[in-house]
C-alpha positions as CSV (number, residue, x, y, z in Angstrom):
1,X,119.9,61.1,135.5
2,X,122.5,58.3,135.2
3,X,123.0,60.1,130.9
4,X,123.3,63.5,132.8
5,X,125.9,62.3,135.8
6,X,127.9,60.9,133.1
7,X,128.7,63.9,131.0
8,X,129.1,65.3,134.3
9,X,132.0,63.1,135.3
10,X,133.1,63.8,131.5
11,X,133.4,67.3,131.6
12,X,135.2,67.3,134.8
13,X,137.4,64.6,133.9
14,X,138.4,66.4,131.3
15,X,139.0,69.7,132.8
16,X,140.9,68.2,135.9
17,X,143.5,67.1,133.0
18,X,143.9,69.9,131.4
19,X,147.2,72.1,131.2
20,X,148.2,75.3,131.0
21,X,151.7,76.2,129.9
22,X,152.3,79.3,131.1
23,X,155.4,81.1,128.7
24,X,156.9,84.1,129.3
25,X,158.6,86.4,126.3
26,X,160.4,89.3,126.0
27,X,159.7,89.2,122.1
28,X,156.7,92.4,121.5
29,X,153.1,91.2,120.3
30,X,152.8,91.2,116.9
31,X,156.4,90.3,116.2
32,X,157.3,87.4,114.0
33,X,158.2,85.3,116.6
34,X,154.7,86.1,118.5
35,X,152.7,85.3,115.6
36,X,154.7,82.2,115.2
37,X,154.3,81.0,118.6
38,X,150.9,81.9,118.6
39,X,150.3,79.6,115.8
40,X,152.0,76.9,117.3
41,X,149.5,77.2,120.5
42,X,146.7,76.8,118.2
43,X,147.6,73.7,116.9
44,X,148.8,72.1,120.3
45,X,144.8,73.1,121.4
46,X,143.4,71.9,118.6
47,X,145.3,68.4,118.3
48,X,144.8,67.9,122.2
49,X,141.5,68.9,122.1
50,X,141.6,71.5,124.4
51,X,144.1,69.3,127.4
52,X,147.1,71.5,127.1
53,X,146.5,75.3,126.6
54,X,149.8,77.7,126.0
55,X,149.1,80.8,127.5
56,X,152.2,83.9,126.3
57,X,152.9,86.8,128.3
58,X,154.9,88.9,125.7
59,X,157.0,92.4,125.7
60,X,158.9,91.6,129.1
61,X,155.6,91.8,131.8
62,X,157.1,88.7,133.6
63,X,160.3,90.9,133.9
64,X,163.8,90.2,132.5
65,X,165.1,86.5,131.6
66,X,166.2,85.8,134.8
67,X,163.5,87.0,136.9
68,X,161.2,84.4,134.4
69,X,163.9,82.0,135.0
70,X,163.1,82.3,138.9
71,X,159.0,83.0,138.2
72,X,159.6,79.7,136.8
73,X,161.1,78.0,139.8
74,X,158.2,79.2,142.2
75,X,155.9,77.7,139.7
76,X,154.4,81.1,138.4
77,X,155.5,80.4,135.0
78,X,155.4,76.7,133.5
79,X,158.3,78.2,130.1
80,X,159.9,81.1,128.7
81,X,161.6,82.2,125.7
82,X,165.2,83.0,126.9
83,X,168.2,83.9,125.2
84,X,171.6,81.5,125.3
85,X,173.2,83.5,127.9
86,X,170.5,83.2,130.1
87,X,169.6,79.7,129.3
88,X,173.5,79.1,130.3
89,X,172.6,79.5,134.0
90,X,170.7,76.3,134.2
91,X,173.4,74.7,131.4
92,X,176.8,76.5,130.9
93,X,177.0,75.4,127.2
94,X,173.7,77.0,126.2
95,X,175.3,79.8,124.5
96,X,178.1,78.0,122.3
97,X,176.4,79.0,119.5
98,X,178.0,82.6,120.8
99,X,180.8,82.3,120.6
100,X,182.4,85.5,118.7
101,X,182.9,84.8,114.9
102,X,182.6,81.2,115.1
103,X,180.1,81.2,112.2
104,X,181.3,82.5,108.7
105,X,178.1,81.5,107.0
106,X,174.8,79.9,107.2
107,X,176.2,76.9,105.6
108,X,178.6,76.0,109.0
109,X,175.4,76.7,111.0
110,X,173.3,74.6,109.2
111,X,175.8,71.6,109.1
112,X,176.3,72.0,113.1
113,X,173.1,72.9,114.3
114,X,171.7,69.0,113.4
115,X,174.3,67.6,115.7
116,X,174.6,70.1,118.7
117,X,170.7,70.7,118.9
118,X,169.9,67.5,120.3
119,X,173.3,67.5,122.6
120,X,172.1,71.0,124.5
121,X,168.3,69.6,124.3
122,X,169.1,67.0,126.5
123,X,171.9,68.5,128.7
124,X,168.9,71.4,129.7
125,X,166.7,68.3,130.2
126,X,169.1,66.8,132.8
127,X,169.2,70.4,134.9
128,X,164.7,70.2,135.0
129,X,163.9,71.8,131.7
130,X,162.8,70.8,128.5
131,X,163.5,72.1,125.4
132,X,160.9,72.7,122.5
133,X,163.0,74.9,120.1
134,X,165.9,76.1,119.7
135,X,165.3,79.1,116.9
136,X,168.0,81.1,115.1
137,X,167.7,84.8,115.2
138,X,170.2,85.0,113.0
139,X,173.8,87.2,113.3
140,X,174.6,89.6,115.4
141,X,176.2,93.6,114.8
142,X,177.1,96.5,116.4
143,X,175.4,99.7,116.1
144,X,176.4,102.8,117.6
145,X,175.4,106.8,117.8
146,X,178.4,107.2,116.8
147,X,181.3,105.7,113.6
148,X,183.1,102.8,114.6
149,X,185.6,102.7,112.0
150,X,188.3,101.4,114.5
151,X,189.1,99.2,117.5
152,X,190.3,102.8,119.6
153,X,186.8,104.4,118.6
154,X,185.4,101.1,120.2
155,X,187.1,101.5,123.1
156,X,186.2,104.8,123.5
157,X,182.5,104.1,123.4
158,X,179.3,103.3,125.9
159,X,179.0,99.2,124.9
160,X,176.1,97.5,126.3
161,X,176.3,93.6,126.8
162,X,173.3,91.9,128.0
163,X,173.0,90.6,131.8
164,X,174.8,87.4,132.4
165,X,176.1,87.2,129.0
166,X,179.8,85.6,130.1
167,X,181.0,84.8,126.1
168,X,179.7,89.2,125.2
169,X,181.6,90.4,128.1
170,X,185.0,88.3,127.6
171,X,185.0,89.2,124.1
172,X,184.6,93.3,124.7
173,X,187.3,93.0,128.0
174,X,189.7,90.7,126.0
175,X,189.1,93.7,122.9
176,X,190.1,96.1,125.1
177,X,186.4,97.6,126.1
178,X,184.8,98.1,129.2
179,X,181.4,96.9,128.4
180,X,177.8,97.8,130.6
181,X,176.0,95.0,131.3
182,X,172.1,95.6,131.5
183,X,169.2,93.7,130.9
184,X,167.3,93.7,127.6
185,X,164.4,95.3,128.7
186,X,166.6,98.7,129.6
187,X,168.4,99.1,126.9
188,X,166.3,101.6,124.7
189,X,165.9,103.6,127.7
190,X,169.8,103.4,128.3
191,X,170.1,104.5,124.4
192,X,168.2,107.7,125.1
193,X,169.8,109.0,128.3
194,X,173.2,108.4,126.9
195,X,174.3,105.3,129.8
196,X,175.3,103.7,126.6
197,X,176.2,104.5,122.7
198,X,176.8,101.1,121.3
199,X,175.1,98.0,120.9
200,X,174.4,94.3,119.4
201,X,171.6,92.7,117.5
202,X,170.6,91.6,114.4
203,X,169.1,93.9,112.3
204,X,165.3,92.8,112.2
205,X,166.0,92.4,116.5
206,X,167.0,96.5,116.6
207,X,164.2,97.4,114.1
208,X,162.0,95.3,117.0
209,X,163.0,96.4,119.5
210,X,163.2,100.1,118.3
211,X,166.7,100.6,119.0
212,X,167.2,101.5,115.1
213,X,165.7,105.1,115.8
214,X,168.4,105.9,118.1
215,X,171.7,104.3,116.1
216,X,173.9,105.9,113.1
217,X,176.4,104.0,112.3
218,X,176.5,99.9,111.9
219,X,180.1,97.8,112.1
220,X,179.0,95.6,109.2
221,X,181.0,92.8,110.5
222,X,178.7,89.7,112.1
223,X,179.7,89.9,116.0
224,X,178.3,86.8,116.9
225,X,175.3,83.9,116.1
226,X,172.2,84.1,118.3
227,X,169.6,81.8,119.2
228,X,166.4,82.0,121.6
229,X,165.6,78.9,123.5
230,X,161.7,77.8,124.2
231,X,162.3,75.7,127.4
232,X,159.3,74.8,130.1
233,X,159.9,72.8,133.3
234,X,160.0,69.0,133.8
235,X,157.6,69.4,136.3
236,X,155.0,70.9,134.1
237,X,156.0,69.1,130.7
238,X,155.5,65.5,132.5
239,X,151.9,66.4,133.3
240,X,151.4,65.7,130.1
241,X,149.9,62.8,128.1
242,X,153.0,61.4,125.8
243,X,150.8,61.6,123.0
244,X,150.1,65.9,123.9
245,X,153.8,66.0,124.4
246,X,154.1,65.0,120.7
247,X,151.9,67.1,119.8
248,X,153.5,69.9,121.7
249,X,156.6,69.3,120.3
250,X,155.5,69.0,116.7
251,X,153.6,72.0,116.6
252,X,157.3,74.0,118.1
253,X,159.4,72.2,115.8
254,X,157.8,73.4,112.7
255,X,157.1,77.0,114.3
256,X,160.7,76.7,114.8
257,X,161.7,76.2,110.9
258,X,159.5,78.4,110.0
259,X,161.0,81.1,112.3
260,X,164.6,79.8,111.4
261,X,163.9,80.7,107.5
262,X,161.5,83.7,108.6
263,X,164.6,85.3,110.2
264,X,167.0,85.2,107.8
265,X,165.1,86.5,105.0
266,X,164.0,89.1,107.5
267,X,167.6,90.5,108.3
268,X,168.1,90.4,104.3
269,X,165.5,92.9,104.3
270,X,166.2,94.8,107.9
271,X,169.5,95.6,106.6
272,X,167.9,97.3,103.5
273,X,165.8,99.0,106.0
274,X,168.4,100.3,108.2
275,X,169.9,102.1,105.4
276,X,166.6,103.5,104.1
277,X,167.0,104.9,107.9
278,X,170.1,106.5,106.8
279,X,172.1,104.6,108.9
280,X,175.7,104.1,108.1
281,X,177.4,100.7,107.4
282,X,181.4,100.6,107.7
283,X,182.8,97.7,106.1
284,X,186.2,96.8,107.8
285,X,189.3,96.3,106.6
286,X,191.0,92.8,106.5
287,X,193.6,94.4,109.6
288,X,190.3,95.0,112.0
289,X,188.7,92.1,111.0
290,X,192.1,89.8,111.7
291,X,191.8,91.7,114.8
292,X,188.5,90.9,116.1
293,X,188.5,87.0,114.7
294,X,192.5,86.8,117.3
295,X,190.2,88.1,119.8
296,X,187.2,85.3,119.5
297,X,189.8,82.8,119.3
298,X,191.1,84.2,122.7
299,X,187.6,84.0,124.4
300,X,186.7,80.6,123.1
301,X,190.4,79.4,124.1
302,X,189.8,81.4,127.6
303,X,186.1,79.7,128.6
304,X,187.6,76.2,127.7
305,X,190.4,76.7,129.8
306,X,188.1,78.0,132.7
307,X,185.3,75.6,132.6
308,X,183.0,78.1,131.0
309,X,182.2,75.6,128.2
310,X,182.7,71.5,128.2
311,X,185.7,70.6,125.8
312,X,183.8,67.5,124.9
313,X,180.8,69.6,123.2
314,X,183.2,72.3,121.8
315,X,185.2,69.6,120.1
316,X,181.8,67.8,118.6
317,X,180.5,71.4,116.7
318,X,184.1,71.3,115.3
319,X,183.8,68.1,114.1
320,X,180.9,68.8,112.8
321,X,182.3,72.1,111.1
322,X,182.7,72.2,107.5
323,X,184.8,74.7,106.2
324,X,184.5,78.3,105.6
């Protein structure tokens, strides 16, 4: 009996400590970045034995970013996977990273990103949220049903931004364009009725996402650099042991890299794809893209002088800038 009564208390003890992280995604099952994070919930189960559980709810079922971002707050959702924009409602500096053409290459990203990560990490940790990744989805471009072989055919055209996105909005307004802002989750819908024409993502994100079946014509200049955030609350991340939180963290870090390397490779080949698709890439002259590059160093100069984004940070990622 007293053998039996202990496994008992075991068993119990044992479930009473375990924890479910609760993450909600807009990403599709059986995307990379689903089969990535997938893989990272394995391991946190197995190297916990079986104390902290990540449960996913994938292809947007929780609702948009910001409805997750208040599911969260009521304590229906431990985490999500958000966007920068989004994320930039708990912390406005979330979405430096998109800033319009502040990235020429990889190589600037990968000098900045070792310095800035940890400085947003623990800004989000001071407003209730921890990080565990910070992933690059790589760069950004517009597609359209239509050419856009000029700034006046631009202007002319349906643009979508995504809800909340304060950096995509200045940039189209300061260019001149009346941009739509609508959540992700509407946007292929909005494609196929006509609200909009035009839109932004990276190439592998629009093959994803389906949006490539409704597109023609790409501006094969990179708009912007965009990251997704894994963030859970502080609440639910200090329920756990230090040693699972290790283990938690390990596990997104390395899904993370792999991701990071995943992604870029994958727009290589997206891009191939897109013109498999017959769709049209339009490679602009040095006038429109001296254009566009005066209007990102409008918007950046704009948010600073607004408040929109902390000199102190902006000036550490230029520090930390090597040159084109």
């Amino acid at each position: 009996m007293r053998i039996l009564f202990l496994l008992a208390v075991l068993f119990v003890s044992r479930d009473a400590f375990a924890v479910t992280l609760k993450i909600a995604t807009l990403a599709p099952e059986g995307s990379g970045w689903m089969r990535e994070m997938r893989t990272a919930a394995e391991e946190v189960k197995a190297k916990t034995d079986g104390r902290v559980e990540i449960r996913y709810y994938p292809g947007g079922v929780m609702g948009d970013d910001a409805t997750v971002l208040r599911k969260i707050k009521l304590g229906q959702l431990q985490g999500g996977a958000l966007t920068g924009s989004e994320v930039s409602l708990i912390h406005k500096d979330a979405q430096i990273y998109s800033l319009p053409f502040l990235f020429a290459s990889y190589a600037q990203i990968d000098a900045v990103r070792p310095q800035i990560d940890p400085l947003l990490k623990q800004a989000v940790k001071e407003k209730g949220f921890h990080v565990l990744s910070i992933t690059g989805v790589g760069f950004a471009y517009l597609m359209s049903t239509h050419p856009l072989q000029s700034t006046e055919q631009l202007r002319q055209s349906k643009v979508w931004v995504p809800h909340n996105d304060r950096i995509a909005e200045a940039t189209f307004v300061t260019g001149g364009v009346s941009p739509i802002p609508l959540p992700l989750a509407d946007v292929f819908t909005s494609l196929q009725t006509g609200l909009i024409d035009t839109v932004g993502n990276t190439p592998a994100g629009a093959i994803a996402l389906q949006w490539h079946t409704r597109v023609k014509h790409l501006f094969d200049l990179p708009l912007t650099y965009v990251v997704g955030y894994v963030l859970v609350d502080n609440k639910a991340w200090e329920k756990l042991a230090a040693s699972d939180q290790a283990s938690v963290e390990a596990a997104f870090s390395a899904a993370s890299q792999r991701l990071d390397a995943d992604n870029r490779r994958g727009d290589e080949s997206a891009m191939r794809a897109l013109e498999g698709e017959g769709i049209v890439r339009f490679q602009p002259g040095s006038e429109e893209i001296a254009h566009w590059r005066a209007v990102g160093e409008q918007v950046q100069a704009q948010m600073l002088s607004n408040g929109d984004l902390s000199t102190e940070l902006m000036n550490a990622l230029q520090a930390a800038m090597p040159a084109p």
